[in-house]
PyMOL CGO cylinders between C-alpha atoms (Angstrom):
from pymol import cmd
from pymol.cgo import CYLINDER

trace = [
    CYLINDER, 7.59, -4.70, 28.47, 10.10, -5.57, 26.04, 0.3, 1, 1, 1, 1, 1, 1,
    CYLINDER, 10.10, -5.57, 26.04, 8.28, -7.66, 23.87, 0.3, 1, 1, 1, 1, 1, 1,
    CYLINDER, 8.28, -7.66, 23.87, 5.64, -4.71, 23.70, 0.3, 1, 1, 1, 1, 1, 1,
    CYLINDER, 5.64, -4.71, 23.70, 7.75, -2.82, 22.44, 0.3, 1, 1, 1, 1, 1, 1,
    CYLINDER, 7.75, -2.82, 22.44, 9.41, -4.74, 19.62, 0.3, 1, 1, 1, 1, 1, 1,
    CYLINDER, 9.41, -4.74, 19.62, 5.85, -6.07, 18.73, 0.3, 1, 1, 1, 1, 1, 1,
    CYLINDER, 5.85, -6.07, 18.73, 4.98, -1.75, 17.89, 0.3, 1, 1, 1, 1, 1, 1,
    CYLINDER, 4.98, -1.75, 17.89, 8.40, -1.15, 16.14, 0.3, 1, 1, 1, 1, 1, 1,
    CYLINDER, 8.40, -1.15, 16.14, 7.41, -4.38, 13.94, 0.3, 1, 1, 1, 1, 1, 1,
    CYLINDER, 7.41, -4.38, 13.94, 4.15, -2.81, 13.34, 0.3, 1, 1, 1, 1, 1, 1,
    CYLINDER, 4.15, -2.81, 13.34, 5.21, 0.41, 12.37, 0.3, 1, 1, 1, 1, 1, 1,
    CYLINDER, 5.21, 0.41, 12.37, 8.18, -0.73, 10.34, 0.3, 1, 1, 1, 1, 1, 1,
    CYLINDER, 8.18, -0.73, 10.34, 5.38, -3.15, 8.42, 0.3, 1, 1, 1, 1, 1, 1,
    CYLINDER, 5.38, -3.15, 8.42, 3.46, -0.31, 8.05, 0.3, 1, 1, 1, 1, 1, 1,
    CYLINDER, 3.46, -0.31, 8.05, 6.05, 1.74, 6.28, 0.3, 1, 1, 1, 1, 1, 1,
    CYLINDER, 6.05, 1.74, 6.28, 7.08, -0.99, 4.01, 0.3, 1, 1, 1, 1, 1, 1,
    CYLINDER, 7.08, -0.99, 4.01, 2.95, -1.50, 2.90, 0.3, 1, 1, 1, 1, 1, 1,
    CYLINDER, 2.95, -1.50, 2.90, 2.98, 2.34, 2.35, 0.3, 1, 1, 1, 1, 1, 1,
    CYLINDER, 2.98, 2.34, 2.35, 6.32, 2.04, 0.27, 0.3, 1, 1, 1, 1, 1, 1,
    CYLINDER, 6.32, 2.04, 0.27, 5.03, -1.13, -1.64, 0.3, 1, 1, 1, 1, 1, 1,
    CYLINDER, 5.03, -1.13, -1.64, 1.96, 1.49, -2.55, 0.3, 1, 1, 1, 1, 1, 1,
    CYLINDER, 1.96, 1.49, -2.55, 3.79, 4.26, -3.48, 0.3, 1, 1, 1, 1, 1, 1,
    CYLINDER, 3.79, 4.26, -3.48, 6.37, 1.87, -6.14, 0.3, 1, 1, 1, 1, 1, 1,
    CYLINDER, 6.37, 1.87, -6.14, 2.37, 0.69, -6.91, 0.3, 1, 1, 1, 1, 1, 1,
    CYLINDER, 2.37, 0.69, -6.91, 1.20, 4.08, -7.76, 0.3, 1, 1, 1, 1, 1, 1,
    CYLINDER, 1.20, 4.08, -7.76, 4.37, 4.97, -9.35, 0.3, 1, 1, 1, 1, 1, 1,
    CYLINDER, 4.37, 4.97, -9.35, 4.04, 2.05, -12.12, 0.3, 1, 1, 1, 1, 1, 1,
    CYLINDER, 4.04, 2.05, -12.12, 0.78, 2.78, -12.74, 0.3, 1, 1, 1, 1, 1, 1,
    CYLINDER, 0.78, 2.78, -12.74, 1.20, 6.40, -14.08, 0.3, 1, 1, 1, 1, 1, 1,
    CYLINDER, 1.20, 6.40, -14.08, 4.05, 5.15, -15.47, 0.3, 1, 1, 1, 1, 1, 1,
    CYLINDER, 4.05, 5.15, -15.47, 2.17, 2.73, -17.52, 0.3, 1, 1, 1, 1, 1, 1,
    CYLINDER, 2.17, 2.73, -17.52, -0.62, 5.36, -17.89, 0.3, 1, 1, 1, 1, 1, 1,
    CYLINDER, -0.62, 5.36, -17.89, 1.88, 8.21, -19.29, 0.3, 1, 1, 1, 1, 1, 1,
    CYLINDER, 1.88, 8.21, -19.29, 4.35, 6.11, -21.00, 0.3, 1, 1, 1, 1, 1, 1,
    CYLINDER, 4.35, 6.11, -21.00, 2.69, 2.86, -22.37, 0.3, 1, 1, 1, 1, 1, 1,
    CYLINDER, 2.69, 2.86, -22.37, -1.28, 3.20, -22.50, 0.3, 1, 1, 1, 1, 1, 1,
    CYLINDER, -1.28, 3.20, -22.50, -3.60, 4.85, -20.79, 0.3, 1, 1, 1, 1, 1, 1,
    CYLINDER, -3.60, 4.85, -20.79, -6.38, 2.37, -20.24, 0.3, 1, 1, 1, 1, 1, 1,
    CYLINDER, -6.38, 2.37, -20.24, -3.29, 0.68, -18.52, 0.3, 1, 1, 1, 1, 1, 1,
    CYLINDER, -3.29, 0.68, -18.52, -2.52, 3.24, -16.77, 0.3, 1, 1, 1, 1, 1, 1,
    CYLINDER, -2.52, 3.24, -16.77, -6.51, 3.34, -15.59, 0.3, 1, 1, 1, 1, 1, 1,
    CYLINDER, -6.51, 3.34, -15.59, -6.16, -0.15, -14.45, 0.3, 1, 1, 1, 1, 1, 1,
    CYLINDER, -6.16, -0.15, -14.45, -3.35, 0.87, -12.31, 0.3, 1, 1, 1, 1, 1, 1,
    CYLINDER, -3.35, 0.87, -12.31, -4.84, 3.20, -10.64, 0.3, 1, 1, 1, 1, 1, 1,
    CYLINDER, -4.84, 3.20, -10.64, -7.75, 0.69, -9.60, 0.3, 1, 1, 1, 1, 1, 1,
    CYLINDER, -7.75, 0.69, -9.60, -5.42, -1.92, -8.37, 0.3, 1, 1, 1, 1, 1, 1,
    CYLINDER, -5.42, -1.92, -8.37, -3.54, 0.42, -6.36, 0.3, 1, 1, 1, 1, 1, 1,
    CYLINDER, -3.54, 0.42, -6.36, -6.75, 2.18, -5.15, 0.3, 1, 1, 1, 1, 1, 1,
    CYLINDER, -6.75, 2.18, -5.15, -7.99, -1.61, -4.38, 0.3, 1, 1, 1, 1, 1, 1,
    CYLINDER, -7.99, -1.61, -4.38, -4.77, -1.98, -2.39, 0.3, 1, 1, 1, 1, 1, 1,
    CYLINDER, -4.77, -1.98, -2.39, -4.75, 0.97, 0.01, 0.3, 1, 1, 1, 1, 1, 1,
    CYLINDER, -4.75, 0.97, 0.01, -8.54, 0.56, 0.59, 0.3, 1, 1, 1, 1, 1, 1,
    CYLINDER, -8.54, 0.56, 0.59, -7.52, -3.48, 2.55, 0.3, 1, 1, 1, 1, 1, 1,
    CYLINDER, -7.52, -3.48, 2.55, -4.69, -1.88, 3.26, 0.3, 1, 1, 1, 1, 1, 1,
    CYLINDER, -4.69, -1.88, 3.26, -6.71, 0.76, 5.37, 0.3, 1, 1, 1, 1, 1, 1,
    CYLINDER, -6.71, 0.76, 5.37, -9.54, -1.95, 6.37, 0.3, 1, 1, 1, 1, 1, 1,
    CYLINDER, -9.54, -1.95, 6.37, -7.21, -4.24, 7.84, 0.3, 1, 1, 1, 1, 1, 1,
    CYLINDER, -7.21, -4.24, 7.84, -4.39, -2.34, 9.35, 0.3, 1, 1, 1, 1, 1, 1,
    CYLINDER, -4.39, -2.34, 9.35, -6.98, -0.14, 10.77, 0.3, 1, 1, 1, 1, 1, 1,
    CYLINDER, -6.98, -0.14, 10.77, -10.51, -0.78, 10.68, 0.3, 1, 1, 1, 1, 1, 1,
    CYLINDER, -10.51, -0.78, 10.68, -10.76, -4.46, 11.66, 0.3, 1, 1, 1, 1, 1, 1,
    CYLINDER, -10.76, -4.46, 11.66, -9.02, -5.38, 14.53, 0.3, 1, 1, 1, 1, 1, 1,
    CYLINDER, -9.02, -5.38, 14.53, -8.04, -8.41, 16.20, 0.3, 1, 1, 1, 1, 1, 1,
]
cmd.load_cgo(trace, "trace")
């Protein structure tokens, strides 16, 4: 029972840091988009769209 329940608080807290690591993702990019160049900017926003998509297929969609 106990090791059930530090194996879901790992789990969310790993979730939370992939959906911080996104957000500091997204943030760069429209920095880069507003600040540097644009077409940077443009790239970001693929990587970081890139990122949450197998982000979402494997923390959700595929599992074990």
């Amino acid at each position: 029972m106990r090791a059930e329940a530090a194996r879901i608080v790992w789990r969310v807290l790993l979730h939370a840091a992939v959906i911080a690591g996104l957000y500091i993702a997204f943030s760069f990019a429209l920095f880069l988009g507003l600040q540097v160049r644009p077409m940077l900017g443009n790239l970001g926003m693929v990587v970081v769209a890139v990122l949450g998509g197998v982000y979402v297929y494997f923390g959700f969609i595929r599992r074990r």
